[in-house]
C-alpha positions in Angstrom: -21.2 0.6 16.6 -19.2 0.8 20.0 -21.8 2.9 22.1 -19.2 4.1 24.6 -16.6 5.4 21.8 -20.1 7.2 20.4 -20.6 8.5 24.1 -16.9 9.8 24.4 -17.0 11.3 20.3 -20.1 13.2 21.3 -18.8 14.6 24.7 -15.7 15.8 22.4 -17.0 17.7 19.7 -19.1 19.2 22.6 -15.7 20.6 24.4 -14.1 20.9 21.4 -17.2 23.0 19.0 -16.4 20.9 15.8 -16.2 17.6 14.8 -12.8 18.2 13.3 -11.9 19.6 16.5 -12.8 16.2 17.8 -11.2 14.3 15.0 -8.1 16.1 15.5 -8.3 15.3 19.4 -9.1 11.6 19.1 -6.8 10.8 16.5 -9.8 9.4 14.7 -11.0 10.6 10.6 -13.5 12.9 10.4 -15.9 10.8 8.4 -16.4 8.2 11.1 -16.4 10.8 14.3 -19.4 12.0 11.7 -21.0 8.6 11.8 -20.7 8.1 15.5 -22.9 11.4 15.9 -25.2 9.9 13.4 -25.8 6.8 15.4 -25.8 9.0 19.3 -28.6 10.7 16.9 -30.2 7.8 16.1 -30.0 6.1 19.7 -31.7 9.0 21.7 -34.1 9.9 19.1 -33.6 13.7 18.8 -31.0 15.9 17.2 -28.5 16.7 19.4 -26.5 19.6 18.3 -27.1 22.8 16.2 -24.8 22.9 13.1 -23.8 26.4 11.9 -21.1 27.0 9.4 -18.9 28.3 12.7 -20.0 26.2 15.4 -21.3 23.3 17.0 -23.9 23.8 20.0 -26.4 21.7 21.9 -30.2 21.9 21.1 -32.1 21.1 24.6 -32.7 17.8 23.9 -28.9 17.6 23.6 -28.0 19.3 26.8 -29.2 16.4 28.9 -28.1 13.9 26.3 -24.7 15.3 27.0 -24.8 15.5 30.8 -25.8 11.1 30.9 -23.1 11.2 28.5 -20.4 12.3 30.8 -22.1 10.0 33.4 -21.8 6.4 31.6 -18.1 7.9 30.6 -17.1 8.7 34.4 -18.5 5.1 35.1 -16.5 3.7 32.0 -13.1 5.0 33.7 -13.3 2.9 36.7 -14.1 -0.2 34.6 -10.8 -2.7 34.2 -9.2 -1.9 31.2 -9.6 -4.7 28.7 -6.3 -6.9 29.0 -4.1 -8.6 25.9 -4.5 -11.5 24.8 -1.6 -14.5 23.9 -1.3 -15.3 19.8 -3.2 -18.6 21.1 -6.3 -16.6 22.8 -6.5 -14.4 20.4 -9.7 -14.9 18.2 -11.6 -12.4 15.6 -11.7 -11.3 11.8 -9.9 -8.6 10.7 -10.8 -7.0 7.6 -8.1 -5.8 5.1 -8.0 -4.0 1.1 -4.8 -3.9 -0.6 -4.1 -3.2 -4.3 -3.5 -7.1 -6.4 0.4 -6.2 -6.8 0.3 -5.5 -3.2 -1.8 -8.9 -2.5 0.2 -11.5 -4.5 3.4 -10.1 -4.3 3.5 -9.5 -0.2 1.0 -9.9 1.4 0.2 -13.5 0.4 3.5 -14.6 2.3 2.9 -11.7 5.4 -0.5 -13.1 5.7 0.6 -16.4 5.8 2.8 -16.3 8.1 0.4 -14.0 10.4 -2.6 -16.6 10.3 0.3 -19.2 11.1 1.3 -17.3 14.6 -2.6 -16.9 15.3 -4.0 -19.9 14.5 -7.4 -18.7 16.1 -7.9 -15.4 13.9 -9.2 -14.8 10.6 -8.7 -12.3 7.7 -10.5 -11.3 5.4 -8.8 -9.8 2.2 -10.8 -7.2 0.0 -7.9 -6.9 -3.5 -8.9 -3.9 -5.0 -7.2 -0.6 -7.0 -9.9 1.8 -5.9 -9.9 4.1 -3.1 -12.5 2.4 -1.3 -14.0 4.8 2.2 -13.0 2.4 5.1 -16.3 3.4 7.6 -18.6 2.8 4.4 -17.2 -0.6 3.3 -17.0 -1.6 6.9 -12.7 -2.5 6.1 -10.5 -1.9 9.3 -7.2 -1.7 7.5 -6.0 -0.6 4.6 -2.4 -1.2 3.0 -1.4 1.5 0.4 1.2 2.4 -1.8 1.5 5.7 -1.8 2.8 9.7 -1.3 -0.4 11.5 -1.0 -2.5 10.0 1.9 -5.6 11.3 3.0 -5.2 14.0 6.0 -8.5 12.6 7.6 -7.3 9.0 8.0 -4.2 7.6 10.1 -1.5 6.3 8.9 1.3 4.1 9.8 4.0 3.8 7.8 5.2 0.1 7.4 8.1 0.5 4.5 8.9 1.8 1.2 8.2 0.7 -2.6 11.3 0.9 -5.0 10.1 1.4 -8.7 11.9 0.7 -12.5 10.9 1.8 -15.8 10.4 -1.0 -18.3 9.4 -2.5 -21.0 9.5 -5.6 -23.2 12.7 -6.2 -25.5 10.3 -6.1 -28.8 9.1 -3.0 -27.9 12.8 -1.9 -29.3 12.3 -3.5 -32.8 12.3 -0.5 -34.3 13.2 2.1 -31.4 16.1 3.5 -30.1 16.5 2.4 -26.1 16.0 5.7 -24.0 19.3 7.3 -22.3 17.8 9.7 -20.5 14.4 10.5 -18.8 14.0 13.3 -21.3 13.8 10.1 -24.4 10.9 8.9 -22.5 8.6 12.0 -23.9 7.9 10.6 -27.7 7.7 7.1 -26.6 4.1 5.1 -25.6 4.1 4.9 -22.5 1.4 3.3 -19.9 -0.2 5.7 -17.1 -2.7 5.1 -14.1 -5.5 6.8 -15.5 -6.2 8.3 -11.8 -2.8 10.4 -12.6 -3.8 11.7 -16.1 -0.8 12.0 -17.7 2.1 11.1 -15.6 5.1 13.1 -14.1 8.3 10.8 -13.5 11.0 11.8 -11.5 14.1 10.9 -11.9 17.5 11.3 -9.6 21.4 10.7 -10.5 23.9 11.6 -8.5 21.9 14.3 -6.9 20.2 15.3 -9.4 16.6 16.0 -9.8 14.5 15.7 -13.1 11.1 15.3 -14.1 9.4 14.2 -17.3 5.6 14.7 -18.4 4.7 11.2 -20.3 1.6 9.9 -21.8 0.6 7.2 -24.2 -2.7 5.6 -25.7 -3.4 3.2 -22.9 -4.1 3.5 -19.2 -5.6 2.2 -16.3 -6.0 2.2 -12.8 -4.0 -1.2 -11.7 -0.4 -1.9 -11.8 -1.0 -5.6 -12.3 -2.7 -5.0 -15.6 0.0 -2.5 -17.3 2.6 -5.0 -16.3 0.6 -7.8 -18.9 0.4 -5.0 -21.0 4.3 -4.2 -21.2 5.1 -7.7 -21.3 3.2 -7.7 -24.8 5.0 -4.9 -25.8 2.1 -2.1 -25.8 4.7 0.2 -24.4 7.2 1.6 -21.3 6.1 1.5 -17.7 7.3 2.4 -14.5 6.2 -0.6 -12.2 7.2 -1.5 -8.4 10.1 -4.0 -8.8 7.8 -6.6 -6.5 5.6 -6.5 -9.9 8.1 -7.0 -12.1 11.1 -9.1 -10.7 10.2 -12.3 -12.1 9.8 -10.7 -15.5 13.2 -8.9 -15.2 15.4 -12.1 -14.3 14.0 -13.7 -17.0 14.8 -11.5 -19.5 10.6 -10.7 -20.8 11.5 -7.2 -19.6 14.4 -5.5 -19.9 14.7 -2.3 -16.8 15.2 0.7 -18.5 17.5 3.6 -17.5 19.4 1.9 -15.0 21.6 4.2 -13.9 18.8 6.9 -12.3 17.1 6.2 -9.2 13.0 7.0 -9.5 11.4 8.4 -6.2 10.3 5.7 -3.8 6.4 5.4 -2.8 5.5 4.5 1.0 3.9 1.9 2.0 1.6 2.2 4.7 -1.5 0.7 6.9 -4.2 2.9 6.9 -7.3 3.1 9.2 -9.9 5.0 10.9 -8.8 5.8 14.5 -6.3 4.5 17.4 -9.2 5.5 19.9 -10.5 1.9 21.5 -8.9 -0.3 18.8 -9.6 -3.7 18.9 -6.5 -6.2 20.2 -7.2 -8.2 16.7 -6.7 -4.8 14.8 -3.8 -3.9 17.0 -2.2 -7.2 16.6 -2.4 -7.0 12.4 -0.7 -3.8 12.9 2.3 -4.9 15.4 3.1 -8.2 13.4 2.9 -6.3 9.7 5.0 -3.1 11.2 7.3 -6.1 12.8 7.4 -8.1 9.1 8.3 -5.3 7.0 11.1 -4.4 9.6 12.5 -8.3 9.7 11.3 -9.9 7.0 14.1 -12.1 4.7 11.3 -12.5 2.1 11.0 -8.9 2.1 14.3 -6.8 2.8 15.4 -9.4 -0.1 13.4 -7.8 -2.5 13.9 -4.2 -0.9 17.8 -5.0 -1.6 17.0 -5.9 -5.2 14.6 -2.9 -5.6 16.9 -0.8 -5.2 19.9 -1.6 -7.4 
């Protein structure tokens, strides 16, 4: 790990008495201003603070720890700061998780078109649906569709994800076709199994509903219930990049047209803005500049949303 972010986390939660004092202060997660203690620890040897359930405080051995500390970071501040580099200079790997929908749908053509502008970087693309810990799998950014982040990581929010409910035309055979959320309730219809049984909510013309739904099958990626509804196992509410293809060609037919169902965010998550690499920095710019500009994409937020 970077020894001089260590040096400056340490001196922090020093000043500060906590380390979610120092998280807070260095815009950083709490887990990894945890891990750089752990490796200051490990460097000089000795245990460096005193942990109470209230405070933070230095043993002895800390106390001088923490006075080289503020040493090496008075010496760091008269160092040049580290200057940008041109899309052709640029080199590094920059590793990224995303959900499958997420992968195939966008980011195969954002990533694309990235690795095209910086033909000297690399990327290295982790497609999962879990939430994976970002220090632990060593992962610098992750892109997630979602409304409840995680307070302890940073987030930057890139755009939004428009949703339909659906379902194959045989599913109908012998059904009638919902009108209303409320028609939802008897039917079978797919969940994430991280949600339990899911809450849908609706809005037309200003008007907010919500219906509980359930079914016999669930699971935990949005990929899979889409093969699923396509076979006619049951309803689903899936992000309209999931589903498009399916929709225009008539293997799923979007149900409730007429109500609008509450948009997710999409957003690029990662551990801290404190001393972030130019590679990182540079995924960031181009992916907050490709979801802004983006014909492939605004197309498909146009379409989303009717």
């Amino acid at each position: 790990m970077d020894r001089l972010t260590a040096v400056q986390v340490f001196i922090s939660i020093v000043e500060h008495g906590s380390m979610s004092a120092a998280a807070d202060k260095l815009d950083m997660s709490r887990a990894m201003v945890t891990r750089y203690l752990s490796e200051m620890e490990q460097w000089a040897g000795v245990r460096l603070l005193n942990r109470t359930t209230r405070r933070l405080s230095l043993t002895s051995a800390g106390e001088g720890v923490y006075q080289q500390a503020l040493q090496l970071n008075a010496l760091s501040l008269t160092l040049p700061v580290q200057q940008k580099y041109d899309a052709n200079e640029l080199t590094g790997l920059v590793r990224i998780s995303c959900a499958q929908s997420l992968a195939s749908q966008v980011l195969s053509e954002a990533i694309t078109e990235f690795l095209n502008q910086y033909p000297n970087m690399a990327i290295d693309l982790n497609i999962t649906n879990k939430a994976i810990n970002l220090v632990e799998d060593r992962i610098d950014l992750a892109i997630r569709i979602t409304n409840q982040l995680d307070p302890s990581l940073i987030a930057k929010p890139l755009s939004t994800c428009h949703s339909v409910i659906c379902a194959a035309p045989a599913f109908f055979k012998d059904k009638k076709m919902p009108q209303k959320p409320e028609d939802l309730i008897p039917l079978e219809c797919l969940t994430y199994n991280f949600f339990g049984r899911s809450l849908w909510n609706f809005e037309k013309e200003g008007k907010l509903s919500s219906v509980l739904v359930g079914g016999r099958l669930s699971a935990n990626e949005s990929v899979f219930l889409a093969q699923a509804t396509l076979k006619g196992a049951g309803i689903a509410m899936q992000p309209y990049l999931s589903v498009k293809q399916y929709l225009e060609s008539g293997e799923l037919i979007q149900l409730l047209p007429d109500y609008t169902l509450q948009p997710l965010g999409i957003y690029a998550v990662y551990t801290s803005r404190q001393n972030m690499p130019t590679t990182l920095r540079a995924v960031l710019d181009f992916l907050g500049h490709w979801f802004k500009t983006s014909p492939y994409w605004l197309s498909l937020m146009e379409q989303g949303r009717r």
